[in-house]
KOLGU-757860 format. One record per atom (N, C-alpha, C): residue in one letter; atom name; x, y, z. Coordinates in Angstrom, 2 decimals, decimal comma, m for minus. Layout:
REM residues N
{a CA {X Y Z}},
...
//
This chain:
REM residues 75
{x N {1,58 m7,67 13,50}},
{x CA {0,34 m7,09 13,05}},
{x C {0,46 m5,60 13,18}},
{x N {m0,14 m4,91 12,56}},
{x CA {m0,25 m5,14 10,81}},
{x C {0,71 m5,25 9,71}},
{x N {0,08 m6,27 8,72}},
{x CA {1,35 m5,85 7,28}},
{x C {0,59 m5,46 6,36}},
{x N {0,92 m4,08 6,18}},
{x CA {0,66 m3,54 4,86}},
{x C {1,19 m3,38 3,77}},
{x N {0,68 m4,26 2,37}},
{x CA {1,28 m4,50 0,95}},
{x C {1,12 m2,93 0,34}},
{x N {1,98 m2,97 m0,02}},
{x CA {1,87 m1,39 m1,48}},
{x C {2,19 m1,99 m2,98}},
{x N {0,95 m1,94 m3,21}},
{x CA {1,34 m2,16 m4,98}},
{x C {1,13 m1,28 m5,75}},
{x N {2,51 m1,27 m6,55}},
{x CA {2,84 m0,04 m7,55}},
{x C {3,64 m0,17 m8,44}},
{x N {3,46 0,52 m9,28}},
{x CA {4,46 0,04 m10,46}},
{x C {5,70 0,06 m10,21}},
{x N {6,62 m0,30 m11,10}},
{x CA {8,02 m0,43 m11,13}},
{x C {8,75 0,63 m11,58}},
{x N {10,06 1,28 m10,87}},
{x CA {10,51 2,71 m11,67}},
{x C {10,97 3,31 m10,22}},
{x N {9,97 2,84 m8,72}},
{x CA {10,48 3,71 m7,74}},
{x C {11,93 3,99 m7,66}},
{x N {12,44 4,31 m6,87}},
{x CA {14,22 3,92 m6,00}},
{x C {13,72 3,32 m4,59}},
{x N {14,93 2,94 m4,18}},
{x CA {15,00 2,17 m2,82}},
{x C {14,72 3,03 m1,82}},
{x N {15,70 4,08 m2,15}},
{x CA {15,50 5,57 m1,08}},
{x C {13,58 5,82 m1,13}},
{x N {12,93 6,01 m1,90}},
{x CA {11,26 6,44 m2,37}},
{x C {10,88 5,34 m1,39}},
{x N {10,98 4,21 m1,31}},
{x CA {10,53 2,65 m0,91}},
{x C {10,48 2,62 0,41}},
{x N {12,24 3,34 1,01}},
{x CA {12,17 3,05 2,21}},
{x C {11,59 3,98 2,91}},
{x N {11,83 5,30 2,31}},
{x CA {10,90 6,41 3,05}},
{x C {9,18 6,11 2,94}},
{x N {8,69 5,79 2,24}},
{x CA {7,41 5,51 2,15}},
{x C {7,12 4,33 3,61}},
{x N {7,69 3,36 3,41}},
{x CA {7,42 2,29 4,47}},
{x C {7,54 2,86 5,80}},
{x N {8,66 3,86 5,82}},
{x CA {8,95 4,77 7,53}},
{x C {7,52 5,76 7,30}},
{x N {7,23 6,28 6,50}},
{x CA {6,17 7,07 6,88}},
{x C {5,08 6,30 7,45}},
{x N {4,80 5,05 6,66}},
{x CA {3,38 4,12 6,71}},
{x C {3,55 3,78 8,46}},
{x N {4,88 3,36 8,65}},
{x CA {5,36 2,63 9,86}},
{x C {4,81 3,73 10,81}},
{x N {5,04 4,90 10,99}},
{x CA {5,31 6,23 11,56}},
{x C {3,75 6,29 12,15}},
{x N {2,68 6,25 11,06}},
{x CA {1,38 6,38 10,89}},
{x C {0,68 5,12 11,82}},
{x N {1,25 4,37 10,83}},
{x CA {0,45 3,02 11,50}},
{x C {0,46 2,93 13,23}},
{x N {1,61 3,24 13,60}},
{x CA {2,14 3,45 15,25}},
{x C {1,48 4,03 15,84}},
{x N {1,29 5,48 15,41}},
{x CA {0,46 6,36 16,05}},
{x C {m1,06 6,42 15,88}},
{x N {m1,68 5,75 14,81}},
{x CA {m3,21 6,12 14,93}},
{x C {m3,31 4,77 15,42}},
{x N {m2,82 3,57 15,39}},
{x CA {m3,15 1,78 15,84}},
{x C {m3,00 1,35 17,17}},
{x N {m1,70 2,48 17,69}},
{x CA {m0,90 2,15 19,25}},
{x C {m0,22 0,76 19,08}},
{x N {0,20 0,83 17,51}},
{x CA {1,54 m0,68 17,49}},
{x C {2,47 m0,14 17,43}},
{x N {3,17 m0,75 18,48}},
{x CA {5,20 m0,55 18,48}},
{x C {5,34 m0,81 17,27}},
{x N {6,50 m0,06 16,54}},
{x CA {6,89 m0,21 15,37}},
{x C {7,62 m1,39 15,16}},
{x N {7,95 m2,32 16,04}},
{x CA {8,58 m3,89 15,77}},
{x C {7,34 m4,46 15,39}},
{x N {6,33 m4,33 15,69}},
{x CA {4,91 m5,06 15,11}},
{x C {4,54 m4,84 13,52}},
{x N {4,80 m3,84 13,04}},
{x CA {5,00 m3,36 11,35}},
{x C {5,11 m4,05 10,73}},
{x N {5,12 m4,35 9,62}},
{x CA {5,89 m4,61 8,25}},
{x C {5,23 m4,20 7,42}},
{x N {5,93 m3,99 6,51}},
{x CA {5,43 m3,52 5,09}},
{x C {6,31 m3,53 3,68}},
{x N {5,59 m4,11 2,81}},
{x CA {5,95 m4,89 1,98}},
{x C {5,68 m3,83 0,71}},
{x N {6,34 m4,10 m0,36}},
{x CA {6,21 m3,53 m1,46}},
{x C {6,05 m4,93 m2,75}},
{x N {5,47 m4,46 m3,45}},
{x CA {4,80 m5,66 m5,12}},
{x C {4,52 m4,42 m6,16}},
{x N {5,78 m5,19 m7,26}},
{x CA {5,61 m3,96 m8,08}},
{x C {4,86 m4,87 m9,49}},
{x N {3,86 m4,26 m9,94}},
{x CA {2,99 m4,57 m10,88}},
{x C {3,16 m3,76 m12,39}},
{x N {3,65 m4,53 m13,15}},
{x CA {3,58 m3,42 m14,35}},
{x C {2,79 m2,66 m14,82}},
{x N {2,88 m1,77 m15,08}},
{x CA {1,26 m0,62 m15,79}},
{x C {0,44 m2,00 m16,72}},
{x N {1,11 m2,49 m17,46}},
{x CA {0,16 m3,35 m18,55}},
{x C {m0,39 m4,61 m17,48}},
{x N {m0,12 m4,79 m16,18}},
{x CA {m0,93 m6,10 m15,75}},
{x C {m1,81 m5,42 m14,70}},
{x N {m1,14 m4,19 m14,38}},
{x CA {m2,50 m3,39 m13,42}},
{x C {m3,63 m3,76 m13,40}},
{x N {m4,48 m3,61 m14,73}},
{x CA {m5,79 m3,65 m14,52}},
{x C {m6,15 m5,27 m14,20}},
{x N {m5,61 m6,03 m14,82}},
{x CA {m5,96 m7,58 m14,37}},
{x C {m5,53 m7,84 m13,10}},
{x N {m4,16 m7,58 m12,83}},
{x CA {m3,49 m8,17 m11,28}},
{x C {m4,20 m7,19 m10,13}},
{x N {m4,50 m6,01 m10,44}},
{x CA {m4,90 m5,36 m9,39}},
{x C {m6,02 m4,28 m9,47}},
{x N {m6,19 m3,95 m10,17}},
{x CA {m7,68 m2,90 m9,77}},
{x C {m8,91 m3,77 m10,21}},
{x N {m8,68 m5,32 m11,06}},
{x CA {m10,08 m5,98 m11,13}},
{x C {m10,14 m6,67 m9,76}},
{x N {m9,31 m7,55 m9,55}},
{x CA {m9,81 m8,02 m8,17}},
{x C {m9,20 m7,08 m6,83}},
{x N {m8,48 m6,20 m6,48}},
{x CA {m8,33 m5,73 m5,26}},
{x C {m9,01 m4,53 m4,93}},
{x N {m9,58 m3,56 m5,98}},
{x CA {m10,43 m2,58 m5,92}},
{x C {m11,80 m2,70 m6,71}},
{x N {m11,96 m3,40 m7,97}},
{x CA {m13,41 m3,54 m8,31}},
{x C {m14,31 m4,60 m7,54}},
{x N {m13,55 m5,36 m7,54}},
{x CA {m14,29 m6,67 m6,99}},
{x C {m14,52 m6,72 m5,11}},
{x N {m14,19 m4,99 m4,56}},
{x CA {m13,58 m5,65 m3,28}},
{x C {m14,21 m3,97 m2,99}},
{x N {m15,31 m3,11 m3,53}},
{x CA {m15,25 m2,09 m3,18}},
{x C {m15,46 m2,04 m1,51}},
{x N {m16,22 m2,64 m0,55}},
{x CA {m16,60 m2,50 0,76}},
{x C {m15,29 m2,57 1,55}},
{x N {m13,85 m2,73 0,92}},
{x CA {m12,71 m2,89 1,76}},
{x C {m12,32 m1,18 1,55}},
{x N {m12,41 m0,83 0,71}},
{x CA {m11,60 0,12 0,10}},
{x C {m12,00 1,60 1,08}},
{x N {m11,15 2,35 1,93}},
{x CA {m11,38 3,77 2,49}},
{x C {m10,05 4,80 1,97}},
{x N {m10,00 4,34 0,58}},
{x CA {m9,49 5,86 m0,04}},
{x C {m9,54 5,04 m1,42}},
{x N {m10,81 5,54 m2,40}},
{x CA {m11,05 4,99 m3,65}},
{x C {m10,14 5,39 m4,81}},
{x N {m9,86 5,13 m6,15}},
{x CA {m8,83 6,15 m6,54}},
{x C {m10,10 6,58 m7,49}},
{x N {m9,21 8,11 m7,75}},
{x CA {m9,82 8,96 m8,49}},
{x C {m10,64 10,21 m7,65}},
{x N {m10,48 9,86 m6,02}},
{x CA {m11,10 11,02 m5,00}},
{x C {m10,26 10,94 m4,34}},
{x N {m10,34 12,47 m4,15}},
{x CA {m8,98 12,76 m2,96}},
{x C {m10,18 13,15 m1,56}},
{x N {m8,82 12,65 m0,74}},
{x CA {m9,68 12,63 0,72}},
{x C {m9,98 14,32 1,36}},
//
């Protein structure tokens, strides 16, 4: 605990992937107080054309009360 999914399109590199997950890992550690063996984090890559069905209708429209960084506002 915790696993955090990243969904994003397809196109990253592995190098982009793994640094992203060490940052998340990095973060998660320090604001949660989880040892980083407790981590995981997963990547799901979604094509631009299934985006709006696979993921912004049900994981951000349908789900606004989860959401603490909306897109389209920067924090």
């Amino acid at each position: 605990m915790p696993h955090v999914i990243v969904k994003l399109w397809p196109g990253k590199t592995e190098d982009q992937k793994t640094k992203l997950a060490e940052a998340i890992t990095r973060e998660v550690t320090q604001i949660l107080g989880n040892g980083e063996a407790s981590v995981s984090v997963s990547f799901e890559e979604v094509e631009s054309s299934r985006w709006q069905e696979d993921v912004y209708l049900p994981d951000i429209a349908a789900q606004p009360d989860r959401l603490y960084k909306k897109p389209g506002y920067e924090m």
